[in-house]
N, C-alpha and C positions, 0 to 999 in steps of 0.2 A: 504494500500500500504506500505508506509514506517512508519517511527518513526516522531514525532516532536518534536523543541525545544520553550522553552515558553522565547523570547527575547524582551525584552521590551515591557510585555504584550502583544504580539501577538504571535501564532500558527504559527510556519514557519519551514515547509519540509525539512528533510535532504537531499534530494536533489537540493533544491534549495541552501541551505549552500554548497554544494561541487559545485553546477556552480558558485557560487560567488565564489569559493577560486579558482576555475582554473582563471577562469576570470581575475583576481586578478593578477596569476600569470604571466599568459599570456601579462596582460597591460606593468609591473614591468619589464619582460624580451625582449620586445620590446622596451620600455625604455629606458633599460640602456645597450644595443646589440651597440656597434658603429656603426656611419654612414660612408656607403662605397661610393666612387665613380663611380657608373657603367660609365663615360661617359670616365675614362682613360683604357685604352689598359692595358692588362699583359705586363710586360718589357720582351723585347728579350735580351734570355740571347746566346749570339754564341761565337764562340771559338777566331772568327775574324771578320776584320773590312768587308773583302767580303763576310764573310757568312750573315753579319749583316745587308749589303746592298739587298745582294738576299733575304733575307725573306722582307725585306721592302718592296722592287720592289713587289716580287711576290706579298702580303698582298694590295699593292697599285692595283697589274693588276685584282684582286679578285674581290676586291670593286668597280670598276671602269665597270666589265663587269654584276657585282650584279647590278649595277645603269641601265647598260642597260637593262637586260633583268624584272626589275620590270615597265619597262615603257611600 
């Protein structure tokens, strides 16, 4: 199949050495990715203080009729 490398006395597949180094990587970049908050809303960004109220309202009337129709 492939090549192998002789590592501390033992026969070990280059492809097992390239799943250890994604792996590797993978762990490292999950690591050190910060941590978000899914449980806060994106901020409304509106021009004014009534546009800022109507998307509230509406976002409130959404969820409200979401609640109902999951019951």
């Amino acid at each position: 199949m492939g090549g192998y490398f002789n590592i501390a006395g033992r026969k070990v597949a280059t492809h097992h050495l390239v799943l250890g180094v994604l792996a590797t990587y993978g762990v490292v970049f999950k690591a050190v990715m910060p941590k978000t908050d899914k449980t806060q809303p994106p901020p409304i960004k509106a021009s004014s203080d009534e546009e800022s109220r109507f998307i509230q309202d509406f976002i409130k009337a959404a969820e409200a009729e979401e609640k109902k129709t999951a019951h």
